[in-house]
KEKE-3310 file (N, C-alpha, C; in steps of 0.2 Angstrom, whole numbers, plus 5000, padded with zeros to 4 digits):
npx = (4265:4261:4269:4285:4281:4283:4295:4302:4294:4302:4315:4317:4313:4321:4335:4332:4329:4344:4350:4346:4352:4366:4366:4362:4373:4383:4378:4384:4398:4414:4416:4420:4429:4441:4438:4437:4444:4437:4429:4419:4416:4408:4399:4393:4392:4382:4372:4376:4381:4370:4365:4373:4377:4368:4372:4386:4382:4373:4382:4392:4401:4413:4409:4414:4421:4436:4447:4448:4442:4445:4439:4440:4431:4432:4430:4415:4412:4409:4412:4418:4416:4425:4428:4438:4434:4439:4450:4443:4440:4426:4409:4404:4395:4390:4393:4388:4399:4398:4405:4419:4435:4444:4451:4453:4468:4482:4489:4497:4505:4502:4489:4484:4472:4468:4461:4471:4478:4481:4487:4482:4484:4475:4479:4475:4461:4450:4443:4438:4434:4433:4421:4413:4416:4434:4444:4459:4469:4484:4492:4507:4511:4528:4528:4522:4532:4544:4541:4540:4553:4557:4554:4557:4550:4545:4550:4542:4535:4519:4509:4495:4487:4475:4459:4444:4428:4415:4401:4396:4405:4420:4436:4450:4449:4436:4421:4410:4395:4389:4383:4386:4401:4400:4400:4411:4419:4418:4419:4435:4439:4435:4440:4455:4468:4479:4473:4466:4463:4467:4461:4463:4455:4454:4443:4432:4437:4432:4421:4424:4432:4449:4455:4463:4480:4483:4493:4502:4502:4511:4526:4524:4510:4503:4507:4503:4489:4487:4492:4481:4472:4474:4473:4460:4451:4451:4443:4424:4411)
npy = (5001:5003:4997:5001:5012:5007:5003:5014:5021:5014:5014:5026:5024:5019:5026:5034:5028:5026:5037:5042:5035:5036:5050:5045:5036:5045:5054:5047:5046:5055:5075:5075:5087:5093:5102:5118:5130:5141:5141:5131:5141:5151:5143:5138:5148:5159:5154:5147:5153:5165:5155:5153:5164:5171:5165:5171:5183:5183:5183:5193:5195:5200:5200:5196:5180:5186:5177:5159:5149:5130:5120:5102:5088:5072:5062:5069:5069:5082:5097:5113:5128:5146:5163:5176:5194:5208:5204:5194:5175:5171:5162:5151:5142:5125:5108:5090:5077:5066:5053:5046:5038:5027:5030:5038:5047:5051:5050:5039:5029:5025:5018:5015:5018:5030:5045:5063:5073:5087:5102:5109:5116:5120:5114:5116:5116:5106:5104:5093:5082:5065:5065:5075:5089:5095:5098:5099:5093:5099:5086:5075:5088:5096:5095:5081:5074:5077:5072:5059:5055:5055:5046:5037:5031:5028:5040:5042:5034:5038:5040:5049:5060:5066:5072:5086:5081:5079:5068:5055:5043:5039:5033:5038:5051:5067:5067:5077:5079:5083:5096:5105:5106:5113:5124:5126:5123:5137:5146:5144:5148:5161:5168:5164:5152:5155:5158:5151:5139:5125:5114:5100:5088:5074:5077:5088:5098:5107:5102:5091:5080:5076:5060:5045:5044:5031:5017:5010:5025:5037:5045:5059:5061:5067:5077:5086:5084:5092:5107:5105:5107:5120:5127:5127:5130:5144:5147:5152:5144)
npz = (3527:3541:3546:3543:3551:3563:3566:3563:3578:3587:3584:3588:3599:3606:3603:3614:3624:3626:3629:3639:3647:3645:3650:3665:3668:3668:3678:3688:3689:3692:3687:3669:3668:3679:3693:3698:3711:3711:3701:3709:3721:3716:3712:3724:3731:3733:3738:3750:3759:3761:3770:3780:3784:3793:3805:3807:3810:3823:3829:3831:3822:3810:3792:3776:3783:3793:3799:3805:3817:3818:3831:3835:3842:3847:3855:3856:3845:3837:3829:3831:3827:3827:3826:3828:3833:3837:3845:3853:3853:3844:3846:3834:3827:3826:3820:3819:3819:3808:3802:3807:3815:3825:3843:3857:3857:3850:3832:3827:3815:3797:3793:3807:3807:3816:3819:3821:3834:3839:3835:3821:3804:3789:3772:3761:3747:3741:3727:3722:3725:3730:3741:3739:3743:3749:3763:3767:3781:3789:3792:3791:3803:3807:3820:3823:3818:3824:3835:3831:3828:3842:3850:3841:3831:3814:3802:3791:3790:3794:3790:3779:3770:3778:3780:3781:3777:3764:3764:3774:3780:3787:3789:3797:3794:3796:3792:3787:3783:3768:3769:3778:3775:3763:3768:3775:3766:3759:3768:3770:3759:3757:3771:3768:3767:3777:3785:3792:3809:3816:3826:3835:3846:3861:3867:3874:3887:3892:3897:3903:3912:3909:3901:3908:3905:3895:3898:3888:3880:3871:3878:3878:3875:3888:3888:3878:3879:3890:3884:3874:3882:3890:3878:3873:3883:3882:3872:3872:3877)
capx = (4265:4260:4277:4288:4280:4282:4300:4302:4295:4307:4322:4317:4312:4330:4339:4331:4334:4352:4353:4345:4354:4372:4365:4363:4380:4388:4376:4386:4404:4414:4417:4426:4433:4443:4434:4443:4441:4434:4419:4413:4414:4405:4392:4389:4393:4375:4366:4381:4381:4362:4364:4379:4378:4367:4377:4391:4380:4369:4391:4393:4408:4414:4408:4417:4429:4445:4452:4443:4446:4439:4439:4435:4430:4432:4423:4409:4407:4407:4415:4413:4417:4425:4431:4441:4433:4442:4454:4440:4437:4418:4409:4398:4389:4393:4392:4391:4403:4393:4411:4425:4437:4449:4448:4455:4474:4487:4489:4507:4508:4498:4487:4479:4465:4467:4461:4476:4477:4486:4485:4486:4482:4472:4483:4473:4456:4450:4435:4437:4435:4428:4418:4410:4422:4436:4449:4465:4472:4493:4494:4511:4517:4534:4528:4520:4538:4550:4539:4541:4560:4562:4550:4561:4544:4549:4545:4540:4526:4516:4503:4493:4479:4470:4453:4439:4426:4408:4398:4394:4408:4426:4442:4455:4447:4433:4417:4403:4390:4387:4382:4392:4408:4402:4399:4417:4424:4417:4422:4440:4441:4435:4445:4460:4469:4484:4469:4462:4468:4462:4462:4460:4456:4453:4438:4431:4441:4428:4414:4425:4439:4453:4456:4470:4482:4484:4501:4504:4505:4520:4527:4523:4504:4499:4506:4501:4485:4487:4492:4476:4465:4474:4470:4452:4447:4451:4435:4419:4407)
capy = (5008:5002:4990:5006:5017:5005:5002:5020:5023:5010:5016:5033:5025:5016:5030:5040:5028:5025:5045:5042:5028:5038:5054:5043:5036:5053:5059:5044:5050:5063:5079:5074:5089:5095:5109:5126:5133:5148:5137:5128:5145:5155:5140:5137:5154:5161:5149:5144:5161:5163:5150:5152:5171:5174:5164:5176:5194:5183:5180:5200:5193:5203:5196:5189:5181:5187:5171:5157:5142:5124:5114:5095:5085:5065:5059:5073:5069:5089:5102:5119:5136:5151:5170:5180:5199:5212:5202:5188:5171:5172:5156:5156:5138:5119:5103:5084:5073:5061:5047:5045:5030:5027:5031:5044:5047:5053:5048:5037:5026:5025:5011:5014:5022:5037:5054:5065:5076:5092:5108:5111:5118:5117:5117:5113:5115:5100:5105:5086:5077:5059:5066:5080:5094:5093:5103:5095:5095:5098:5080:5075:5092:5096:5092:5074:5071:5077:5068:5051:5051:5056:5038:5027:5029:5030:5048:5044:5030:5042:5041:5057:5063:5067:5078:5085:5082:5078:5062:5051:5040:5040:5030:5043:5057:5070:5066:5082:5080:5090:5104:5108:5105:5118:5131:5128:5126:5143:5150:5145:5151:5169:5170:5163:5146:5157:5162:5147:5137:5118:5111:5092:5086:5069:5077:5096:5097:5112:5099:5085:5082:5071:5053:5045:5040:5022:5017:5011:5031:5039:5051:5065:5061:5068:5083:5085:5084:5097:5109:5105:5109:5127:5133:5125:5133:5150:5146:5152:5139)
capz = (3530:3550:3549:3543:3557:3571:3565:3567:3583:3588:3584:3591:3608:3608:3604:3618:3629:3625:3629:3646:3651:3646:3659:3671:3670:3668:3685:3693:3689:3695:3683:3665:3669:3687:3694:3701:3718:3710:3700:3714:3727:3712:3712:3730:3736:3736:3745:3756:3762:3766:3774:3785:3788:3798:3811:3811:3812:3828:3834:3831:3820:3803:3788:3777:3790:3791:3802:3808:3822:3819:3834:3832:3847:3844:3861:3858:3839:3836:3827:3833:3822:3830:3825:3831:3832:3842:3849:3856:3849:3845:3845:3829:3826:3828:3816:3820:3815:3805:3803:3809:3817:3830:3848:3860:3855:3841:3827:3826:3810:3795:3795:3812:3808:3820:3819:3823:3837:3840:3833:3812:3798:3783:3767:3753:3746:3735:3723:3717:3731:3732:3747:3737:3743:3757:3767:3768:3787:3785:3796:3798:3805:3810:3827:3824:3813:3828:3840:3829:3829:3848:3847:3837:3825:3804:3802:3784:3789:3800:3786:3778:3766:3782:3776:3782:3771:3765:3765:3781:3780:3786:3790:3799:3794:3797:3790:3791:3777:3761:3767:3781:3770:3758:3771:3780:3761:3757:3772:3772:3755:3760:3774:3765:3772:3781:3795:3797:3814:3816:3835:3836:3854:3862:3870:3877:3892:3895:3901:3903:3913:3904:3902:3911:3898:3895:3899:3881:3877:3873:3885:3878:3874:3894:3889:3872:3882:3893:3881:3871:3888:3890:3871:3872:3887:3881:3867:3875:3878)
cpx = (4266:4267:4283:4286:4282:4289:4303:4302:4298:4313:4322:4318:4319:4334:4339:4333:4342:4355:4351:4351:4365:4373:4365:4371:4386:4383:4380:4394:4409:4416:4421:4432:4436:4436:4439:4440:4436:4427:4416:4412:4409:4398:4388:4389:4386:4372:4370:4381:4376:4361:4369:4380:4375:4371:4382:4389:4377:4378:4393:4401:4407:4412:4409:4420:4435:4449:4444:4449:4441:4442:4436:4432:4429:4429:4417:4409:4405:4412:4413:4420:4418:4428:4432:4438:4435:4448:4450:4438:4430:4416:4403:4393:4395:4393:4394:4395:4399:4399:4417:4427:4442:4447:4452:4464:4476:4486:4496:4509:4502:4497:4483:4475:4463:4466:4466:4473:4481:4483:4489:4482:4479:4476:4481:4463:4453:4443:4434:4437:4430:4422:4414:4415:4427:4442:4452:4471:4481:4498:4500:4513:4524:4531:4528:4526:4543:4548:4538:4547:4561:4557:4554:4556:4548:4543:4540:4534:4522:4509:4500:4488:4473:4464:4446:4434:4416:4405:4396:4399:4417:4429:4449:4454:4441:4427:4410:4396:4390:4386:4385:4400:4408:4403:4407:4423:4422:4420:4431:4442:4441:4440:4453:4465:4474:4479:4464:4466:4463:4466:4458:4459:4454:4445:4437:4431:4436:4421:4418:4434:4445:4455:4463:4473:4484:4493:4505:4506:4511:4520:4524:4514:4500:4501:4505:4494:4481:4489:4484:4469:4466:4472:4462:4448:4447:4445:4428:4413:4401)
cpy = (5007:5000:4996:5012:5012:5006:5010:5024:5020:5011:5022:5030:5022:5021:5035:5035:5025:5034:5046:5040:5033:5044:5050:5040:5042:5054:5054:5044:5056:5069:5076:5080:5094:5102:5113:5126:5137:5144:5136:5133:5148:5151:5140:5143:5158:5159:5148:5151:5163:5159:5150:5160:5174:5173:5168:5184:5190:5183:5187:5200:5197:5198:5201:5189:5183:5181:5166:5151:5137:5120:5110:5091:5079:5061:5065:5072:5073:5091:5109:5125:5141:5157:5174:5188:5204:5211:5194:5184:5171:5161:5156:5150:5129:5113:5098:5080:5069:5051:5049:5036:5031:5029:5037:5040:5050:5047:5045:5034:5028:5018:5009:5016:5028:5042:5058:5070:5079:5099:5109:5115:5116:5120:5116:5113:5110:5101:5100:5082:5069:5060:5072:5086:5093:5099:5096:5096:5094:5091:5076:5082:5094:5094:5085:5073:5071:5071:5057:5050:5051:5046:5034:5026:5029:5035:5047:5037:5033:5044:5048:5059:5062:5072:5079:5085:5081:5071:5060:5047:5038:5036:5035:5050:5059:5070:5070:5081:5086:5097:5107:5107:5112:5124:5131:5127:5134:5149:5150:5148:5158:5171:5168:5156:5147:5157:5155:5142:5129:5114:5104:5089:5079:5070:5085:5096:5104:5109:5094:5083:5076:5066:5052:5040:5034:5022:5016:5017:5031:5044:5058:5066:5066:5075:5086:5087:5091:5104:5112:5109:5117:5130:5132:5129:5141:5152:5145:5146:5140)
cpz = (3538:3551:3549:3550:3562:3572:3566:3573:3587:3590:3587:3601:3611:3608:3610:3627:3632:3630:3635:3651:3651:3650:3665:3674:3673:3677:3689:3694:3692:3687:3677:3666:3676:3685:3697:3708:3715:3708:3706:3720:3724:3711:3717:3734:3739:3739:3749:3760:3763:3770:3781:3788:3791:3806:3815:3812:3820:3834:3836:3826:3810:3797:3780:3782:3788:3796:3803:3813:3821:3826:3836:3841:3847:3849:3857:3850:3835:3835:3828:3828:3827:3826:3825:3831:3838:3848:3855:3853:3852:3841:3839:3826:3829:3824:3819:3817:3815:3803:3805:3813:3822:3836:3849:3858:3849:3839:3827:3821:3805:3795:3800:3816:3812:3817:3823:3828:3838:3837:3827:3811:3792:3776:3762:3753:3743:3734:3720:3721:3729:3735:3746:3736:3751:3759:3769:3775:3785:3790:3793:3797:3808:3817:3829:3822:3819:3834:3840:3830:3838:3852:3844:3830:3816:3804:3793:3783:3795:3795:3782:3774:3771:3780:3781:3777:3769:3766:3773:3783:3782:3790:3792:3796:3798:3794:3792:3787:3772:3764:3771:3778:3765:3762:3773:3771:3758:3761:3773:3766:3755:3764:3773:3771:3777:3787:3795:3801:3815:3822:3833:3842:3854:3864:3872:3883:3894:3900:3904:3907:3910:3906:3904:3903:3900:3895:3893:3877:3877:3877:3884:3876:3881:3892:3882:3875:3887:3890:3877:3877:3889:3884:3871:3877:3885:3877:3872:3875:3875)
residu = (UNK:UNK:UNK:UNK:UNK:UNK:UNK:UNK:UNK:UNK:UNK:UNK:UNK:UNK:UNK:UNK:UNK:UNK:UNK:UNK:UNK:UNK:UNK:UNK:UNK:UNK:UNK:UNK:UNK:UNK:UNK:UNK:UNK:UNK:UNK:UNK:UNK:UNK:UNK:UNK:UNK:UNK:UNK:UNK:UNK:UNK:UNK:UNK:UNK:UNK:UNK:UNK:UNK:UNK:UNK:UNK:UNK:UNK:UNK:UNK:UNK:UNK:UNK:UNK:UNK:UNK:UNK:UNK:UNK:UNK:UNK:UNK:UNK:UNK:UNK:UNK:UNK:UNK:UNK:UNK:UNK:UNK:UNK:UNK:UNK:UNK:UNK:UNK:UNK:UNK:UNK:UNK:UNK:UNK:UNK:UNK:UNK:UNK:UNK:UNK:UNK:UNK:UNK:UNK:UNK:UNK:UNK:UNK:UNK:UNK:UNK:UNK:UNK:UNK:UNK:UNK:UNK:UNK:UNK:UNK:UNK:UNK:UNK:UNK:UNK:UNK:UNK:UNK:UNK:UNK:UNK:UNK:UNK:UNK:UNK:UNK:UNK:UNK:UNK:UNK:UNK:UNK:UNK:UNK:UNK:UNK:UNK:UNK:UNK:UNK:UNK:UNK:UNK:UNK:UNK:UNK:UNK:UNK:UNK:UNK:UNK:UNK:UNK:UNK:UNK:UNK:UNK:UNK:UNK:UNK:UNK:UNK:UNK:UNK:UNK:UNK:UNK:UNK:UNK:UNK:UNK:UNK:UNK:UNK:UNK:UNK:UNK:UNK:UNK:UNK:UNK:UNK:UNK:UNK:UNK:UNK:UNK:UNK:UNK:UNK:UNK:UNK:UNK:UNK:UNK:UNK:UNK:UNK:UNK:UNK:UNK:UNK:UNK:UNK:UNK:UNK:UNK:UNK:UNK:UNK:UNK:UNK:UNK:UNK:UNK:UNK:UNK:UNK:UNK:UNK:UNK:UNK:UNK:UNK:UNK:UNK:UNK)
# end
């Protein structure tokens, strides 16, 4: 009778932790099944949103957004949030780049590690990301593309699946952490991906006056530059 019970509670305790052991596998996979924009805005949306709205009522900025502006800063490590309300971009908080690679410069080939510089858009939301959740920058733009052939460059190795995104850790992207990922994924969804505007700089030409370009640039990188410093100035401090 004791051999039969033990043998029983045996098999009970194998079975339970066979049934552990397949949760834990599953917690370390991504979803079996994709997720939507809509799910993961309908999950994270109330917390991500107490959490991020006070920012834009202390900015005086309408809520939800109706546009927004990110721009990144690759010396300074920092991404800052802006708003447009009344016709002035309002400044409404700030996040550190926690990875990223490459130095001060465009982006020229794929393969060299850079974070891109210029001025795009975000064309894509990704509620299945590697990296949690990510915004898809629309790097190469008709710009980087004209400015490879007037280069000799092959417009078609110019590299691409730039992102910003979550985690700590990045290779030619924009690495914020979890939780600032979901707020700028919730935010871009609200304001819809047509109004958001995404500024890449080598540096904040508001504190810092600009590096000389190394002679290796291409020609048009000094003005590339210049460019970046009159849209960046117009963003309040």
């Amino acid at each position: 009778m004791k051999t039969g019970l033990i043998i029983t509670v045996l098999l009970l305790l194998t079975g339970l932790a066979a049934w552990f052991y397949r949760q834990f596998l599953r917690s370390l996979s991504l979803p079996s099944q994709p997720r939507t924009i809509e799910q993961v805005v309908s999950v994270i949306g109330p917390p991500v949103e107490h959490r991020i709205r006070p920012a834009f009522e202390r900015a005086n900025v309408a809520w939800p957004p109706r546009n927004l502006t990110l721009i990144a800063f690759k010396a300074e490590r920092r991404l800052e949030l802006y708003s447009d309300f009344r016709g002035r971009p309002h400044f409404v908080c700030s996040y550190p780049i926690l990875g990223a690679s490459g130095t001060s410069g465009p982006k020229l080939r794929e393969g060299d590690k850079q974070v891109p510089e210029g001025f795009y858009r975000i064309e894509l939301l990704n509620p299945n990301s590697r990296y949690h959740l990510s915004l898809r920058v629309n790097y190469p733009n008709a710009e980087d593309i004209d400015r490879a052939v007037e280069d000799g460059r092959d417009p078609s190795n110019l590299g691409g699946d730039i992102m910003i995104h979550g985690g700590a850790a990045s290779i030619g992207c924009l690495a914020l952490g979890d939780p600032a990922i979901e707020e700028l994924f919730l935010l871009a969804a609200l304001a819809g991906l047509d109004n958001v505007r995404l500024i890449i700089s080598p540096l904040d030409f508001r504190r810092a006056n600009p590096p000389a370009t190394p002679g290796s640039a291409p020609l048009w990188a000094g003005e590339l530059q210049e460019r970046l410093r009159r849209a960046i100035e117009r963003f309040p401090l």
